[in-house]
N, CA, C and O atoms as a CHARMM CRD file, in Angstrom:
* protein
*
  372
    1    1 UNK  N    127.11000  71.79600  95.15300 PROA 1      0.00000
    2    1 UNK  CA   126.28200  72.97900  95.15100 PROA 1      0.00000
    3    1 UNK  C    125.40500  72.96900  93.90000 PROA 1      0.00000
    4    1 UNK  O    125.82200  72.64400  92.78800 PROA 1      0.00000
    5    2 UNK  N    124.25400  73.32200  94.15300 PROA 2      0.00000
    6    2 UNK  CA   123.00900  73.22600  93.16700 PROA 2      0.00000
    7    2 UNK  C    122.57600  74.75900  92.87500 PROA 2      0.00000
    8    2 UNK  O    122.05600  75.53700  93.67400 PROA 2      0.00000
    9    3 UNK  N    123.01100  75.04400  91.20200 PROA 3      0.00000
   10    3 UNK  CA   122.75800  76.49800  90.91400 PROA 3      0.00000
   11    3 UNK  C    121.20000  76.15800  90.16500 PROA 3      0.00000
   12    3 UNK  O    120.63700  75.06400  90.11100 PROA 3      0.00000
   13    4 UNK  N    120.74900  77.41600  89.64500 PROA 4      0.00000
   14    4 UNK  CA   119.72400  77.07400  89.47700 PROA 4      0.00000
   15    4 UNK  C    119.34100  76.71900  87.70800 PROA 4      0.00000
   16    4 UNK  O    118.21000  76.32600  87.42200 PROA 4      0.00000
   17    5 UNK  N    120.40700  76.91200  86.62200 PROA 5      0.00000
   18    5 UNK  CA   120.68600  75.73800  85.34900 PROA 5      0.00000
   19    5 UNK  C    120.72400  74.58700  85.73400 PROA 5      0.00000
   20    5 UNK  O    120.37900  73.76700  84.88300 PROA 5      0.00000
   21    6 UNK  N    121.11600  74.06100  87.04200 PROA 6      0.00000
   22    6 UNK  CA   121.48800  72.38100  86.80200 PROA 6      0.00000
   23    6 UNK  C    120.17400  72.42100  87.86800 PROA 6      0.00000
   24    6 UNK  O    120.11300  73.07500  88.90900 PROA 6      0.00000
   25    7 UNK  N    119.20600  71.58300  87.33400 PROA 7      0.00000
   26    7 UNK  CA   118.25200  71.28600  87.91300 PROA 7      0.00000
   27    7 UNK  C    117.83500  69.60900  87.88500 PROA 7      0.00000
   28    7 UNK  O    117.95000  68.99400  86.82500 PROA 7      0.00000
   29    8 UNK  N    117.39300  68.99000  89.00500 PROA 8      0.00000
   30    8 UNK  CA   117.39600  67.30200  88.63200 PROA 8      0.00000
   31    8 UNK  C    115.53300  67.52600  87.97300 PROA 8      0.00000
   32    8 UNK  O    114.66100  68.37800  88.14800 PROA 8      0.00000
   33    9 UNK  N    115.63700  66.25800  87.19900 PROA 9      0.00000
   34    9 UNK  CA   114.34900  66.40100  86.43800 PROA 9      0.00000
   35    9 UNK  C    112.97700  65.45600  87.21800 PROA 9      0.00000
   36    9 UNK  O    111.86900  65.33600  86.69600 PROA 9      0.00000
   37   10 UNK  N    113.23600  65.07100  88.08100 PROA 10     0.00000
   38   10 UNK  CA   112.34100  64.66600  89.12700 PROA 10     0.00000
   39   10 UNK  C    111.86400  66.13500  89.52500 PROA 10     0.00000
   40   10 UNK  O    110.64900  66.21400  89.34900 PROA 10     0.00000
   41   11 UNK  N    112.43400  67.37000  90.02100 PROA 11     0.00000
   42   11 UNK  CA   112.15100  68.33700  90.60600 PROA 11     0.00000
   43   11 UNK  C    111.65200  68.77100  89.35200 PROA 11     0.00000
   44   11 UNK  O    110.44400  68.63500  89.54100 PROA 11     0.00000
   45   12 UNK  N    111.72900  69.03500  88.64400 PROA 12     0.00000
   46   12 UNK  CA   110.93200  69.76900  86.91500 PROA 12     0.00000
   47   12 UNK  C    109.63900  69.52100  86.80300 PROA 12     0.00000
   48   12 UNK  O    108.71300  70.32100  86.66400 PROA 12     0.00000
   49   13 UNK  N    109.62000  67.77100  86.90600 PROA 13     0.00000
   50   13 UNK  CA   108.66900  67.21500  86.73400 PROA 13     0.00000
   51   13 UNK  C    107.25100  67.34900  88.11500 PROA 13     0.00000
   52   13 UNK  O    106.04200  67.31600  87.88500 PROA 13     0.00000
   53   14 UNK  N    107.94700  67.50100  89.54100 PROA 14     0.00000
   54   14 UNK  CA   107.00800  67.79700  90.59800 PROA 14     0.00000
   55   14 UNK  C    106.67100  69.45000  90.34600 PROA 14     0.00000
   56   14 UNK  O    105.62400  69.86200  90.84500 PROA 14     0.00000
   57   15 UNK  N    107.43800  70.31400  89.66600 PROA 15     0.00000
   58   15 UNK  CA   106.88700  72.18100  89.40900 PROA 15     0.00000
   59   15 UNK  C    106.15300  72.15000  88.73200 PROA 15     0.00000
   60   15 UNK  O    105.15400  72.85700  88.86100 PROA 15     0.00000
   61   16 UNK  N    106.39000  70.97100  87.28000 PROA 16     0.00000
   62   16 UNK  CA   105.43500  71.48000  86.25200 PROA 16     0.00000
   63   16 UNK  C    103.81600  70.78600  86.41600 PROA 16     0.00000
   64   16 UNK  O    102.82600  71.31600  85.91000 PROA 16     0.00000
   65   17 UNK  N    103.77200  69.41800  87.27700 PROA 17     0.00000
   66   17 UNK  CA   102.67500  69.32200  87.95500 PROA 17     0.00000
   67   17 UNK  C    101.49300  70.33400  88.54200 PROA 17     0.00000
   68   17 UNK  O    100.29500  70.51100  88.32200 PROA 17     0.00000
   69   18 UNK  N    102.64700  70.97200  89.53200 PROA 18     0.00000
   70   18 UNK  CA   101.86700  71.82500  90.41100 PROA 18     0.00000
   71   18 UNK  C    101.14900  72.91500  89.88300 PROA 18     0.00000
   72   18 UNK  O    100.13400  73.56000  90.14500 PROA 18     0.00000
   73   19 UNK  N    102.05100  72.88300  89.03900 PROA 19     0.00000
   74   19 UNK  CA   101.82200  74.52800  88.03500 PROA 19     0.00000
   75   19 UNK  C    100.32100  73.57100  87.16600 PROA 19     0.00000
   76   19 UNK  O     99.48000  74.45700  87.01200 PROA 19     0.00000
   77   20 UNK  N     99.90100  72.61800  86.76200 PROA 20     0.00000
   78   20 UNK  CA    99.22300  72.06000  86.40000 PROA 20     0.00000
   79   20 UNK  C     98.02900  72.19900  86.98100 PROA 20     0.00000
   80   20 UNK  O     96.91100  72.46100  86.53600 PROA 20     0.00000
   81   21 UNK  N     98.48900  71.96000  88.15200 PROA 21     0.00000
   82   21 UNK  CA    96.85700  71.45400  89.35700 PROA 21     0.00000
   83   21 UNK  C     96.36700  73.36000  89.46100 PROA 21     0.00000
   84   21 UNK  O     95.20600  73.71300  89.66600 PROA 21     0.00000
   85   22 UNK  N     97.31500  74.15800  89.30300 PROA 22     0.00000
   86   22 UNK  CA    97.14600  75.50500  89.88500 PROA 22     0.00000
   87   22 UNK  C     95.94400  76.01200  88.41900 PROA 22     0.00000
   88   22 UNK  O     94.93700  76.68700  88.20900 PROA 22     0.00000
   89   23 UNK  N     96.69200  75.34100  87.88800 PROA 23     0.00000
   90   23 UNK  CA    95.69300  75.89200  86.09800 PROA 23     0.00000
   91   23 UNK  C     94.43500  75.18400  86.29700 PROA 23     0.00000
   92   23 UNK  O     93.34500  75.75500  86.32900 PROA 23     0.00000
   93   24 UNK  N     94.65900  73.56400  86.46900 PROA 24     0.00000
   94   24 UNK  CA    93.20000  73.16300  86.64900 PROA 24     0.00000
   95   24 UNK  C     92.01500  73.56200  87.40900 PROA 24     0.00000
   96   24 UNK  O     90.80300  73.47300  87.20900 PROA 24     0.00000
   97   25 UNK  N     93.10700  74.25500  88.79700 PROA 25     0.00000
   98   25 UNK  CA    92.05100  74.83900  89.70700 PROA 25     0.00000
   99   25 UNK  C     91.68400  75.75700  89.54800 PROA 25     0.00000
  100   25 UNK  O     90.66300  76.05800  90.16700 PROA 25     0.00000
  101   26 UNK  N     92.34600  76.82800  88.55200 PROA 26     0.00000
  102   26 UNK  CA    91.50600  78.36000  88.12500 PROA 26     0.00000
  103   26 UNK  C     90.37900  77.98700  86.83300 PROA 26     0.00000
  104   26 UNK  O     89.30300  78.52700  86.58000 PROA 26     0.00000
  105   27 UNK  N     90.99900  76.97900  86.21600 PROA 27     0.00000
  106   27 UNK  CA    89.73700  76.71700  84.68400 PROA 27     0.00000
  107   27 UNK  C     88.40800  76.17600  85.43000 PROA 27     0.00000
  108   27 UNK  O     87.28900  76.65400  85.24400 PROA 27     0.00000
  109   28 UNK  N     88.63800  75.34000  86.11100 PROA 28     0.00000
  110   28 UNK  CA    87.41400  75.02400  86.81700 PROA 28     0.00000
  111   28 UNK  C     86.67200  75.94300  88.02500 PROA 28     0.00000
  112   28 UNK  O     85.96500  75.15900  88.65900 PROA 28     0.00000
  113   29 UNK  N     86.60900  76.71000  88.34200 PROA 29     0.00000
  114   29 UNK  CA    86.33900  77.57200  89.08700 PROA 29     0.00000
  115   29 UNK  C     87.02800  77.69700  90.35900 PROA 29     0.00000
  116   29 UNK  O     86.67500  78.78300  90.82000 PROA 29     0.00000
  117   30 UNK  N     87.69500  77.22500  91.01600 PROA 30     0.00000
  118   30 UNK  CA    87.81600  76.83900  92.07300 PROA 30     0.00000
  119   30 UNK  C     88.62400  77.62900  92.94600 PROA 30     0.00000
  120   30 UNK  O     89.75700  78.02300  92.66900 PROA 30     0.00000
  121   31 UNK  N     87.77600  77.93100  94.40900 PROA 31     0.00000
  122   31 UNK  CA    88.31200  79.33100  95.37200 PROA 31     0.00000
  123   31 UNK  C     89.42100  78.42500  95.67300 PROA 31     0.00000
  124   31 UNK  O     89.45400  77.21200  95.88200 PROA 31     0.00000
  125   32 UNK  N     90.58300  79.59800  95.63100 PROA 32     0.00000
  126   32 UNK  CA    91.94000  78.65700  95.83500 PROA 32     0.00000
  127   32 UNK  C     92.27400  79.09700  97.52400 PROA 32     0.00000
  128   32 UNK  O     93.32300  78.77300  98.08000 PROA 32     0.00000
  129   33 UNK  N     91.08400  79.95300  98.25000 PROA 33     0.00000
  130   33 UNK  CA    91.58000  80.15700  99.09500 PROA 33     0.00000
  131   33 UNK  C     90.76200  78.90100  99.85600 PROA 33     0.00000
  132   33 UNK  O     91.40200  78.12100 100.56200 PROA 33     0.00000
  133   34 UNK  N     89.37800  78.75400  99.68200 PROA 34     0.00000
  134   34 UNK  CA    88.95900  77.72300 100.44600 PROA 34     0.00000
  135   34 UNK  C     89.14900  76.38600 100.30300 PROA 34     0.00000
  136   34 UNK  O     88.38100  75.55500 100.78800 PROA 34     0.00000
  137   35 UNK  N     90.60800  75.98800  99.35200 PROA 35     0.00000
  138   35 UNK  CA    91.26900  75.12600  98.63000 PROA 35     0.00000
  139   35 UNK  C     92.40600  74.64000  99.79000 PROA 35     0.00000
  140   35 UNK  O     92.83100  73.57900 100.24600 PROA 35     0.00000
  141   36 UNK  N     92.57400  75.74600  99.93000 PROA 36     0.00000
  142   36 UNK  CA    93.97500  75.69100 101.22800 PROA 36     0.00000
  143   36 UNK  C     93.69200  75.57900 102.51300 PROA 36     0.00000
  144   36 UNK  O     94.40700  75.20300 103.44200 PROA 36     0.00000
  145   37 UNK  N     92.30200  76.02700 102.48900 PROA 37     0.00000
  146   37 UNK  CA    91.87800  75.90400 104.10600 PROA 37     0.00000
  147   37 UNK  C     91.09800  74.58600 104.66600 PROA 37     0.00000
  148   37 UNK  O     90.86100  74.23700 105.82200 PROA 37     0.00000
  149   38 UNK  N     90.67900  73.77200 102.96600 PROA 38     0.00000
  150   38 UNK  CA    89.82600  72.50500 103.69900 PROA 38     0.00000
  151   38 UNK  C     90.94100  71.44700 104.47700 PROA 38     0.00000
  152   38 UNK  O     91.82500  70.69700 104.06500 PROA 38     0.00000
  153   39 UNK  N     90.69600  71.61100 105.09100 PROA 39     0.00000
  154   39 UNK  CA    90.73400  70.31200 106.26300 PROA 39     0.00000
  155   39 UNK  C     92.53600  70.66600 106.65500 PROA 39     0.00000
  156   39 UNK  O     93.41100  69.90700 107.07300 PROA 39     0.00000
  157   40 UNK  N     92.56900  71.88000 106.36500 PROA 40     0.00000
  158   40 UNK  CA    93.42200  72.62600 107.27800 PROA 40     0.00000
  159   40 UNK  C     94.83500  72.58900 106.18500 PROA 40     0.00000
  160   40 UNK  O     96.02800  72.68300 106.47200 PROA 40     0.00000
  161   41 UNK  N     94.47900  72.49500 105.47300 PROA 41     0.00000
  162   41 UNK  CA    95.23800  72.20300 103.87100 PROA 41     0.00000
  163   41 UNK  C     95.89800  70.88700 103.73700 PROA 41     0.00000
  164   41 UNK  O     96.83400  70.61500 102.98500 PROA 41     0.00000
  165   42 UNK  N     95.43600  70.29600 104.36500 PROA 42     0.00000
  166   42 UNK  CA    95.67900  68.41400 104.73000 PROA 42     0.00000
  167   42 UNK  C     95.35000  68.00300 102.93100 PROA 42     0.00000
  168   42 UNK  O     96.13500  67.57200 102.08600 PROA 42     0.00000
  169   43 UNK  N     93.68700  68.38700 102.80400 PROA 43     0.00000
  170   43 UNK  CA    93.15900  68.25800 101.54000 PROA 43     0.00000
  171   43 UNK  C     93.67900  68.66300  99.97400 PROA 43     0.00000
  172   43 UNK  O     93.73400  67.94900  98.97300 PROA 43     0.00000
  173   44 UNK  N     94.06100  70.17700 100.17000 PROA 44     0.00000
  174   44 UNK  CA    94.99900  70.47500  99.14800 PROA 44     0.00000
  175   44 UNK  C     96.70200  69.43900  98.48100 PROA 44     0.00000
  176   44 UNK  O     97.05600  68.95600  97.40600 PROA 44     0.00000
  177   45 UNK  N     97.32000  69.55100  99.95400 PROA 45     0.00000
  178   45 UNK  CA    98.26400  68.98000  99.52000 PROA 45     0.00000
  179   45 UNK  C     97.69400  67.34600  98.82300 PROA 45     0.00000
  180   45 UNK  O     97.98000  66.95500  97.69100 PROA 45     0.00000
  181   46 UNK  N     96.94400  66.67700  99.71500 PROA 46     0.00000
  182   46 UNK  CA    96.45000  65.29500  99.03100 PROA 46     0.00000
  183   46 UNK  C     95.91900  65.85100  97.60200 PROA 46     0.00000
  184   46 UNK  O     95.59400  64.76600  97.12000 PROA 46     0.00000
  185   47 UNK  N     95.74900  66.37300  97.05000 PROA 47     0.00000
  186   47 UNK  CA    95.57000  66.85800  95.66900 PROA 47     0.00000
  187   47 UNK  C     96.18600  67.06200  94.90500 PROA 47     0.00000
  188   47 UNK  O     95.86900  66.85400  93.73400 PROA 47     0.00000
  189   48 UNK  N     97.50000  67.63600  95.33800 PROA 48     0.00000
  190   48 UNK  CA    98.92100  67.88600  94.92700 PROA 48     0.00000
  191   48 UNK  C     99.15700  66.27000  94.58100 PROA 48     0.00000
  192   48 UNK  O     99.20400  65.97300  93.38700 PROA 48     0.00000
  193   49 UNK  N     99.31500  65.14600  95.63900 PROA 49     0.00000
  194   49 UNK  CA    99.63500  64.09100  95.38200 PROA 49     0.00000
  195   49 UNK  C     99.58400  63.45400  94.27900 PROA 49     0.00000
  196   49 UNK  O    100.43100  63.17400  93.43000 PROA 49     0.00000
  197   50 UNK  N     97.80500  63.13200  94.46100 PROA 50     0.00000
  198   50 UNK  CA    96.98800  62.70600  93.19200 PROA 50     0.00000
  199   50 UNK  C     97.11200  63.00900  91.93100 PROA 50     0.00000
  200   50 UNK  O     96.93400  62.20900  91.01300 PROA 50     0.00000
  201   51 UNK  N     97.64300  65.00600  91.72200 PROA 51     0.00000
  202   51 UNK  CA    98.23300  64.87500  90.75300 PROA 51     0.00000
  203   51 UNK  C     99.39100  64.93100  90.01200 PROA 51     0.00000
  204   51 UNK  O     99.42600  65.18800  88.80900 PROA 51     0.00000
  205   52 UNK  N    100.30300  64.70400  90.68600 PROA 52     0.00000
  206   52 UNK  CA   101.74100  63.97700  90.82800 PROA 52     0.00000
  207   52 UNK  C    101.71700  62.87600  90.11200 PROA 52     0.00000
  208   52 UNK  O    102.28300  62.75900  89.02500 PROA 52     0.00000
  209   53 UNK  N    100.84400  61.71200  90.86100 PROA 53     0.00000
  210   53 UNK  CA   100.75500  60.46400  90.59900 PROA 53     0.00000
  211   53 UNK  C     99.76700  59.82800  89.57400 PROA 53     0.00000
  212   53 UNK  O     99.34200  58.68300  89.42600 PROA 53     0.00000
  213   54 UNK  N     99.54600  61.11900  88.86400 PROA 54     0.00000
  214   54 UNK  CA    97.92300  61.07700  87.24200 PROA 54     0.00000
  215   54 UNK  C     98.57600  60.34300  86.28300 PROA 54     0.00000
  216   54 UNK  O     99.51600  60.45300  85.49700 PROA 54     0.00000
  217   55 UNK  N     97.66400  59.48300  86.66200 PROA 55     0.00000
  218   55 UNK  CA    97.94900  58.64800  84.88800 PROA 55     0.00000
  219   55 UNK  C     97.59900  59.32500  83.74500 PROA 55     0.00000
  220   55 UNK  O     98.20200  59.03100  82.71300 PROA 55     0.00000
  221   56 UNK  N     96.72600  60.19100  83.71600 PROA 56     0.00000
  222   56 UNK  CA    96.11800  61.08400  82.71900 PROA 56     0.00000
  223   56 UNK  C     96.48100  62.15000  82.18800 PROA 56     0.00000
  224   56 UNK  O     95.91900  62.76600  81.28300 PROA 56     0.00000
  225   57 UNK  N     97.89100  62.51700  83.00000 PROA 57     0.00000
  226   57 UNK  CA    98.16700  63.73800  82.48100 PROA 57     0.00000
  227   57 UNK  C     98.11500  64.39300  81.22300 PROA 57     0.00000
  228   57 UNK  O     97.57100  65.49200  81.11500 PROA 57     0.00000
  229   58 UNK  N     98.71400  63.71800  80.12100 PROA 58     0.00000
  230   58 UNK  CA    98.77200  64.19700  78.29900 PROA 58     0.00000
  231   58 UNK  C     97.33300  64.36200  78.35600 PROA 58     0.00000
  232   58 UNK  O     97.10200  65.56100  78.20400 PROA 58     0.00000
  233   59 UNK  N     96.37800  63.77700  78.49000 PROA 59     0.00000
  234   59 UNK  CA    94.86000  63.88800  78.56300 PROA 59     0.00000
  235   59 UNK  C     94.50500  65.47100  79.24000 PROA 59     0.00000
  236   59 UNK  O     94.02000  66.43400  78.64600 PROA 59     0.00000
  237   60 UNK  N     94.83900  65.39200  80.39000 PROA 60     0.00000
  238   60 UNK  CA    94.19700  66.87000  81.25200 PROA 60     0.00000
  239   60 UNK  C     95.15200  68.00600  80.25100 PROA 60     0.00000
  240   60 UNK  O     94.71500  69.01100  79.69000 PROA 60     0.00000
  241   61 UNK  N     96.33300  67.57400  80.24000 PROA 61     0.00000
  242   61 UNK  CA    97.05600  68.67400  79.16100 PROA 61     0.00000
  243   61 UNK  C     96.32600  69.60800  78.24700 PROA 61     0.00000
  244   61 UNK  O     96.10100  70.81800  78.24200 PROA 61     0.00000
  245   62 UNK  N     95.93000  68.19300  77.17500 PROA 62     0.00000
  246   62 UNK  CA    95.42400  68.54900  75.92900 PROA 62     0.00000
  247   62 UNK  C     94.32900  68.75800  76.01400 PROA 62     0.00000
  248   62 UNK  O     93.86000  69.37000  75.05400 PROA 62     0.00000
  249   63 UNK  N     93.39100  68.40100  77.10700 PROA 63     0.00000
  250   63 UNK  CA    91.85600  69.33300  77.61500 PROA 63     0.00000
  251   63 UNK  C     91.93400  70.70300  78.22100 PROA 63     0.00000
  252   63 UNK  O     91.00300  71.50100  78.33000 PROA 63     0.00000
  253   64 UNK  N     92.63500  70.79100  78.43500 PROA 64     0.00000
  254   64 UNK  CA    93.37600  72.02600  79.62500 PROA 64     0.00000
  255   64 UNK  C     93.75300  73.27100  78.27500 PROA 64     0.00000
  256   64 UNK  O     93.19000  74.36600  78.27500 PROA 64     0.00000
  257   65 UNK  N     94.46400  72.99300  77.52300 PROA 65     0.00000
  258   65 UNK  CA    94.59000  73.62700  76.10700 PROA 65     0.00000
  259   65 UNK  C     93.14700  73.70300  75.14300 PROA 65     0.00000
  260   65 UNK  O     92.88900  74.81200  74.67600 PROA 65     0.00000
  261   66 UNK  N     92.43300  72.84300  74.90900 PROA 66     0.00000
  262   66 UNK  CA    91.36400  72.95100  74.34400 PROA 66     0.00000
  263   66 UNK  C     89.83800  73.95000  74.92600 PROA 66     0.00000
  264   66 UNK  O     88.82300  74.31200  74.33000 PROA 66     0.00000
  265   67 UNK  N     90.35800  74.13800  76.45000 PROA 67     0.00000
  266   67 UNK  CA    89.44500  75.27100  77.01800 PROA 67     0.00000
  267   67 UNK  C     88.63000  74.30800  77.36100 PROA 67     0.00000
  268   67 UNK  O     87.50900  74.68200  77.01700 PROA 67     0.00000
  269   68 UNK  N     88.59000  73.64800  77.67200 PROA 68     0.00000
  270   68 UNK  CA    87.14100  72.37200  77.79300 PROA 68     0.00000
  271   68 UNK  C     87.22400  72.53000  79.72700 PROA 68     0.00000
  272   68 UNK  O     87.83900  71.56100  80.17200 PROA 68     0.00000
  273   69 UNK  N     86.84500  73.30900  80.62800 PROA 69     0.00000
  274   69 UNK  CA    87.49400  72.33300  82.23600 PROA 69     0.00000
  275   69 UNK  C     85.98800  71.08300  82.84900 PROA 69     0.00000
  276   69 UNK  O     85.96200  70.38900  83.86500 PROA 69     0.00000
  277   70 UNK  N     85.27300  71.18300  82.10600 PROA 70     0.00000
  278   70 UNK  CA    84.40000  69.91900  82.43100 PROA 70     0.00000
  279   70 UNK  C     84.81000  68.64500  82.16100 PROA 70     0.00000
  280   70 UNK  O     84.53400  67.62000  82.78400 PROA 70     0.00000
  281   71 UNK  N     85.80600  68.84500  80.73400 PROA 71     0.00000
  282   71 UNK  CA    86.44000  68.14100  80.20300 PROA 71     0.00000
  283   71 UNK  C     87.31300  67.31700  81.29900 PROA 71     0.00000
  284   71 UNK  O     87.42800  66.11600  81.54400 PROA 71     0.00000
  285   72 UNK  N     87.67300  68.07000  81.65000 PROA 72     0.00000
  286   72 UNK  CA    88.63800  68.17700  82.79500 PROA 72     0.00000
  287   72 UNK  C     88.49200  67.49600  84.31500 PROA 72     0.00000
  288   72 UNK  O     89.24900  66.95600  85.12100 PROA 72     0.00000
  289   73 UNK  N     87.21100  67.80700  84.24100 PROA 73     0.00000
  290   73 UNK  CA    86.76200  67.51600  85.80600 PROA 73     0.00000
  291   73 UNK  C     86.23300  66.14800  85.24200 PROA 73     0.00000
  292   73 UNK  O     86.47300  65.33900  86.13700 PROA 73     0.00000
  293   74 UNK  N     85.82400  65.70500  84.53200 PROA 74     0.00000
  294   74 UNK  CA    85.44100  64.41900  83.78500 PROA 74     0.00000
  295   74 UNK  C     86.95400  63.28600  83.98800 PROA 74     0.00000
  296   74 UNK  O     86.80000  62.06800  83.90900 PROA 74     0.00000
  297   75 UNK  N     87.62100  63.58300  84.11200 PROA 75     0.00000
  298   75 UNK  CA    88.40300  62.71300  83.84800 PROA 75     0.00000
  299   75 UNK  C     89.44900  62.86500  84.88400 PROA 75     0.00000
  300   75 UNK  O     90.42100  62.12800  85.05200 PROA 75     0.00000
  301   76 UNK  N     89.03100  64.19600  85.73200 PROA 76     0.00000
  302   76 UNK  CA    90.64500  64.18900  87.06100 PROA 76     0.00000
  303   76 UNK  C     90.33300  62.99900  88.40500 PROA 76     0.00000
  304   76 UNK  O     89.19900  62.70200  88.78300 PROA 76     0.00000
  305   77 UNK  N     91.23300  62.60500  88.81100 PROA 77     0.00000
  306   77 UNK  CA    91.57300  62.29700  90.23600 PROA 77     0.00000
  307   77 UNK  C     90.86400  63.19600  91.11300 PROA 77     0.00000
  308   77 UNK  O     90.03400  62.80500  91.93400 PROA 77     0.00000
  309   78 UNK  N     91.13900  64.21000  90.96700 PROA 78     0.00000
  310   78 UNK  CA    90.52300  65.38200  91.96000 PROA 78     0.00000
  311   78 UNK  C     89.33400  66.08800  91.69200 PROA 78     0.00000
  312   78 UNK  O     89.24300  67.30000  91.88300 PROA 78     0.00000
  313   79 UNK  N     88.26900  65.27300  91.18700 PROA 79     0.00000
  314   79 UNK  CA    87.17500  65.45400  90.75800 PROA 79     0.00000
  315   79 UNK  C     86.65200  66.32200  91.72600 PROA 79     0.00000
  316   79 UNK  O     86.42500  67.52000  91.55400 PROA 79     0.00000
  317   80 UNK  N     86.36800  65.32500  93.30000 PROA 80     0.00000
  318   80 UNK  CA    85.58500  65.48500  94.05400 PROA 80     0.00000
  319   80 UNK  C     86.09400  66.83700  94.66900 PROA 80     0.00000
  320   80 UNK  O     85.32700  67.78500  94.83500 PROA 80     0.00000
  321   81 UNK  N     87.16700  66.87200  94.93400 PROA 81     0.00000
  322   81 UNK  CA    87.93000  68.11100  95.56800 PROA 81     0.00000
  323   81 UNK  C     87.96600  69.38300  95.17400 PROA 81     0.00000
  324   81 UNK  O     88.10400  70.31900  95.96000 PROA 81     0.00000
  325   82 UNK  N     87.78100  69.56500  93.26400 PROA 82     0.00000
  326   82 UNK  CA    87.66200  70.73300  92.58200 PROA 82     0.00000
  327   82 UNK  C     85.96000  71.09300  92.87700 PROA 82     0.00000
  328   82 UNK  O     85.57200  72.25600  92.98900 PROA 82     0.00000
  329   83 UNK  N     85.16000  70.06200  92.96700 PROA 83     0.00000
  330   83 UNK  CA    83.69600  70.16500  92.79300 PROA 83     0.00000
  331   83 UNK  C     83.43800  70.43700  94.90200 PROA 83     0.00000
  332   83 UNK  O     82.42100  70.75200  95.51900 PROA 83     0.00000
  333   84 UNK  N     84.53800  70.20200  95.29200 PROA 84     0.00000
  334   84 UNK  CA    84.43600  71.07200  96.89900 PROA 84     0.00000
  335   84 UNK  C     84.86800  72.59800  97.17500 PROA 84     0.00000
  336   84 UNK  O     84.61100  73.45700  98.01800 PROA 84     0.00000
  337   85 UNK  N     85.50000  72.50400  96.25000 PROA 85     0.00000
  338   85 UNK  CA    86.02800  73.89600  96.37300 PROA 85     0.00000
  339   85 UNK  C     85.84100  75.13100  95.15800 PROA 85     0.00000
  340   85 UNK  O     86.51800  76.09300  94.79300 PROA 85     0.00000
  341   86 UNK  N     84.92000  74.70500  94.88000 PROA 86     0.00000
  342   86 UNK  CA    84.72400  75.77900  93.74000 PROA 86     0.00000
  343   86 UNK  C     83.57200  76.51700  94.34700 PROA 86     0.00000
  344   86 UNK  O     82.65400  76.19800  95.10200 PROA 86     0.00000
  345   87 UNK  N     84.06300  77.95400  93.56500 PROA 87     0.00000
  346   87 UNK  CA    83.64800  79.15500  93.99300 PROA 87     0.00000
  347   87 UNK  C     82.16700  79.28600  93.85100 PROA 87     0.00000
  348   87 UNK  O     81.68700  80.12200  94.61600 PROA 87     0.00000
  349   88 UNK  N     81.57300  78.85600  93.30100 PROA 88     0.00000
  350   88 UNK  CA    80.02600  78.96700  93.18100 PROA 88     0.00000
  351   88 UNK  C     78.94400  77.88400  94.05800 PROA 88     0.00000
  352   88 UNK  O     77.73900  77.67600  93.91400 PROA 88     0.00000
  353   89 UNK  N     79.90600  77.34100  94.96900 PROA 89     0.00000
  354   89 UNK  CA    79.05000  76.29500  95.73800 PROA 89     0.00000
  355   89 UNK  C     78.98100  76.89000  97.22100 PROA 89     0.00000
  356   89 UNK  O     79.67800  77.11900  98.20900 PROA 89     0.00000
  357   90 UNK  N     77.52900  76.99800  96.66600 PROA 90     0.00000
  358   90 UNK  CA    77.03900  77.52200  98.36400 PROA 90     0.00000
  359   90 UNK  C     77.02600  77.03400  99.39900 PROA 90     0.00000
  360   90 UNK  O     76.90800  77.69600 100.43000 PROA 90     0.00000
  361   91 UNK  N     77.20100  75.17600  99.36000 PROA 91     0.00000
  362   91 UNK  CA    77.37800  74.37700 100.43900 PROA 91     0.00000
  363   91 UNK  C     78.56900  74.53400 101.14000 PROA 91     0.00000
  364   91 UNK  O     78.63800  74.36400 102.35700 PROA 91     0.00000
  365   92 UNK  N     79.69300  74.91000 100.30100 PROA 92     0.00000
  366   92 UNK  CA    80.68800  74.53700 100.73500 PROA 92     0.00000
  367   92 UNK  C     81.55700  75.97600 101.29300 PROA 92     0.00000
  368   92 UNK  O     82.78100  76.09100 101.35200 PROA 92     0.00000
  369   93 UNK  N     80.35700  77.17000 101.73300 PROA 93     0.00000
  370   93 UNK  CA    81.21100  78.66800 102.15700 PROA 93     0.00000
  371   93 UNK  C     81.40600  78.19500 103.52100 PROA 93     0.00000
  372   93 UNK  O     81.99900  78.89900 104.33900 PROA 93     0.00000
């Protein structure tokens, strides 16, 4: 039985990701509702993946802290996907 102190650190490590991508996607503008709906949220989760699997993370971290999110979008995996779903793009209502 798994209480919720004993936690495996594979699972730590996939929350504190997510919780990652969720920050990247509010610093950069990005409608989190039309985030979930591209391509039927097929797209989102593949985003989730990508940043699971970031080589860059300490990088997006310490940009992510510095307030920089161009910074950010400069250097993510999910470049193209934040720059689809952000709130100020009229192409993409």
């Amino acid at each position: 039985m798994c209480s919720d102190v004993q936690r495996w650190p594979q699972t730590e490590r996939v929350w504190h990701q997510f919780e990652r991508l969720d920050l990247v996607m509010e610093r950069t503008g990005v409608d989190r509702l039309r985030a979930a709906r591209e391509d039927r949220g097929k797209a989102l989760a593949e985003a989730r993946d990508r940043c699971l699997a970031c080589l860059v993370e300490r990088r997006c971290a310490f940009l992510l802290a510095g307030g920089d999110p161009a910074a950010v979008r400069a250097i993510c995996p999910n470049a193209a996907f934040l720059r689809q779903c952000r709130k100020d793009d009229p192409a993409s209502s």
